[in-house]
N, C-alpha and C positions, 0 to 999 in steps of 0.2 A: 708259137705253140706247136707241139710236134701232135704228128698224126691222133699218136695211142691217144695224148690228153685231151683231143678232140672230141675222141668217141667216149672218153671219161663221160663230159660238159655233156654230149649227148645223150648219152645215159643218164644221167643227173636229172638233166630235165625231162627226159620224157617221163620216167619213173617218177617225178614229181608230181607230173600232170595227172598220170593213172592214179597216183594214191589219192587223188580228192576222190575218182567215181569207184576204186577198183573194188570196193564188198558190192557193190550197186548191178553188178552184171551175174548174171542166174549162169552163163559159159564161164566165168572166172571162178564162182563156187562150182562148179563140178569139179574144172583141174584144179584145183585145191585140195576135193575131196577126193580126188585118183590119186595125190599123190602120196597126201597125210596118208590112205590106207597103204599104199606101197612100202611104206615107209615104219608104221607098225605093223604089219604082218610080217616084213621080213627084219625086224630089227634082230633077230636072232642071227640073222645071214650076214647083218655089218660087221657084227661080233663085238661089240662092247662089252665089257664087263659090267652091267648096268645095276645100278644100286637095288637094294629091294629096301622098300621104306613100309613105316607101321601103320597103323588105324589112325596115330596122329599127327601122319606126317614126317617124322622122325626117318631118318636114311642110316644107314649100317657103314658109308663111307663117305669119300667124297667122287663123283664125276663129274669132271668140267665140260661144257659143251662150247663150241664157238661156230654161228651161222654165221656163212659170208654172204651178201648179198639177200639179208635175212630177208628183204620184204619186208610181209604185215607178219611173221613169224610161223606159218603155215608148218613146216619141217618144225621148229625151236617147238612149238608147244604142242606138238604132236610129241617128242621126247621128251617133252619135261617130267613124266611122272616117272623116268628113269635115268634122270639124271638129279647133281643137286644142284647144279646151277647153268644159267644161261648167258650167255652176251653174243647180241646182235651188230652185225657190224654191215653197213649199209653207205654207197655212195650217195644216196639221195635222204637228205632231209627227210622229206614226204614220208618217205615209208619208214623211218626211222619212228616219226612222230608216232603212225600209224600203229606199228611194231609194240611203243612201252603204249600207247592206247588202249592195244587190245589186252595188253597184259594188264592195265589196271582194270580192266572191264573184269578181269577174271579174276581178280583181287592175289594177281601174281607177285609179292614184292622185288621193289627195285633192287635188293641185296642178290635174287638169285634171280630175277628176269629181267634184262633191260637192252637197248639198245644204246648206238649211238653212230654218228657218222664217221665214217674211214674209208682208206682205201689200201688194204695190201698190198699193192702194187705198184704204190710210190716209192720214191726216196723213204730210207727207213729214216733218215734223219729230219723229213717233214712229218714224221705220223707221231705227233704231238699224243695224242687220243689215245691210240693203242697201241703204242712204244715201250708202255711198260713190265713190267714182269708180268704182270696180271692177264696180260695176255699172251702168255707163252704158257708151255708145259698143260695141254687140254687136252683129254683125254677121245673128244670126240671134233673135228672139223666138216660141218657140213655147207655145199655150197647146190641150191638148188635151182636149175632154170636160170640159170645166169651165167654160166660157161662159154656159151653161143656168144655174148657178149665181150667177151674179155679176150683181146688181141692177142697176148703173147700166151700161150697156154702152157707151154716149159715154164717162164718164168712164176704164172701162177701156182702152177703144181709145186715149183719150188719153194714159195712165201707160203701156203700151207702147208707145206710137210712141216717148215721150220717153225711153224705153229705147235706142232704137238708135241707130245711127250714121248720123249725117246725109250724106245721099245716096245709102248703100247699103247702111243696114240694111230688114233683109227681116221681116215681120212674118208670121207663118203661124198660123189657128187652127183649129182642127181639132173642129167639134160637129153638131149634129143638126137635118134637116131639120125643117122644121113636118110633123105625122101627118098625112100624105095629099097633101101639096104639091111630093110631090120631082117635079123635071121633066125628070131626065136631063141637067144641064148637065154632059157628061163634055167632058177636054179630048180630043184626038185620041188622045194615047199615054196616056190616063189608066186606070191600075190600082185595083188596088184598093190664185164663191162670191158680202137685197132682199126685195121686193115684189112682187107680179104688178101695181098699177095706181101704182108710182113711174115715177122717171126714166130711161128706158133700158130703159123694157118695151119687146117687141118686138114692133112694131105690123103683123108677119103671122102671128104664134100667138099669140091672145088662150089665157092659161090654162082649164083643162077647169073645171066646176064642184068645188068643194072635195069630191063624194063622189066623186068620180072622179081619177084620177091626175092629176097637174100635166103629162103627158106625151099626155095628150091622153084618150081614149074608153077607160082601161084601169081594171082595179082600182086602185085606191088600192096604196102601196108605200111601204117605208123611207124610201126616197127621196125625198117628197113635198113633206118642208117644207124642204128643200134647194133645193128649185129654184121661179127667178124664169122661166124663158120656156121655154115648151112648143117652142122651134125658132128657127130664126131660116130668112128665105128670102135667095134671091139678091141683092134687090133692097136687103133691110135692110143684108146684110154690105156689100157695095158701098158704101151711104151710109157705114154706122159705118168704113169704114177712110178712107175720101176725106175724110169731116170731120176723122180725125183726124191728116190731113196726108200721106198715102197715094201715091203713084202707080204705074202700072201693075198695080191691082186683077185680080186673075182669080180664077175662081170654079171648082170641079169638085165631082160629087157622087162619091162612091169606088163602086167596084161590087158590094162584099157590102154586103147587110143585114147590121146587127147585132143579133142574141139576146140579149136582157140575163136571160133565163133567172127560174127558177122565184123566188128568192129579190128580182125586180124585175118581176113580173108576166107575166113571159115576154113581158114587151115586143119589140116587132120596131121598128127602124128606122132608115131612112138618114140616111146621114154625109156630111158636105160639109168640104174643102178650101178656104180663102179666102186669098189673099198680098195683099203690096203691099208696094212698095217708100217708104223713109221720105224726102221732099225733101229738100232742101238745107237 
């Protein structure tokens, strides 16, 4: 089993294990709730062309949306009332389950909210699930708090770009500064699953020493052999979306800090917003 599919199996299960407690922790609803608003306050600044829908529901067109690494769908149904459909795509069961749960809870139908398990980053000839048309040409890819995790981060950027629709799908990923390097890049109106030394390490947060958290200068946590890059900076995301066929990059950091609370070291730290539109 090679390295990357290691840190897959690791993420799979840890992300299993959180989805039995994760609505249960009062630290997990607040970063939830800094990011959902992050998220609608600047949805103008992603730049979707986002549907406007009537008194009954009814939408003027179509937008497709696709969350990698959906979670319980936190980002997805934050934009659902401007989009017209969703699909969840998630390496662990658990949250996948969790994800079409909370959308029945909300009486979201399966046709425009649903999840399911995949992995973008396989063999496209093993992604049975989301191989097919159906999931290409989507006007919006979002991937949030789960960049940190995913080892090759070129190859990432490149299976999402190849996600969307050429010349106006919109790419948006949503993760964590480097510990101590956030610099304030707010836009004007802005609100608020490797290796550490492979391919796609991020060459402005070298990871902490292994007795230390992988998040920088903290205790060590659950969470440790999850994750391949202590952060990513302005400079990297900018590269990674431009190489992989990107334009009009912009960058914002969101204005809460996030508490990841006692059960993750009481880590503190900032979040950053990245788009870019996919060429022609």
């Amino acid at each position: 089993m090679s390295e990357a599919a290691t840190l897959s199996e690791r993420n799979r299960q840890h992300w299993d294990e959180l989805a039995k407690w994760y609505d249960e922790k009062a630290w997990v609803k607040d970063i939830a709730r800094a990011i959902a608003a992050g998220v609608k306050d600047n949805r103008d600044w992603i730049g979707v062309d986002w549907v406007k829908k009537d008194a009954s529901g009814h939408s003027d067109r179509e937008v497709r949306m696709l969350d990698y690494a959906c979670g319980p769908g936190v980002v997805a149904s934050t934009l659902f009332p401007y989009v017209t459909d969703v699909r969840g795509v998630d390496l662990s069961p658990g949250m996948v389950k969790e994800f079409n749960r909370r959308a029945e809870a909300l009486n979201f139908s399966p046709d425009q909210f649903h999840a399911l398990e995949g992995d973008l980053l396989a063999d496209p000839a093993t992604q049975s699930t989301i191989g097919g048309k159906e999931f290409f040409d989507f006007d919006l890819l979002t991937c949030s708090m789960a960049f940190h995790h995913i080892e090759n981060s070129e190859l990432a950027s490149e299976r999402f770009v190849e996600r969307l629709k050429p010349g106006t799908g919109v790419l948006c990923i949503i993760d964590l500064v480097p510990d101590g390097s956030h610099h304030h890049h707010h836009h004007g109106h802005g609100h608020a699953h490797g290796h550490a030394h492979g391919k796609g390490q991020d060459h402005g947060a070298e990871l902490a020493d292994t007795t230390q958290s992988r998040w920088g200068a903290y205790p060590a946590h659950p969470a440790d052999s999850t994750i391949a890059h202590g952060g990513f900076t302005k400079q990297r995301m900018e590269s990674l979306l431009t190489g992989a066929g990107c334009l009009e990059v912009k960058y914002m950091e969101l204005d809460k800090e996030l508490a990841f609370g006692p059960d993750f070291a009481n880590i503190k730290r900032r979040a950053f917003m990245v788009r870019g539109r996919r060429a022609e």
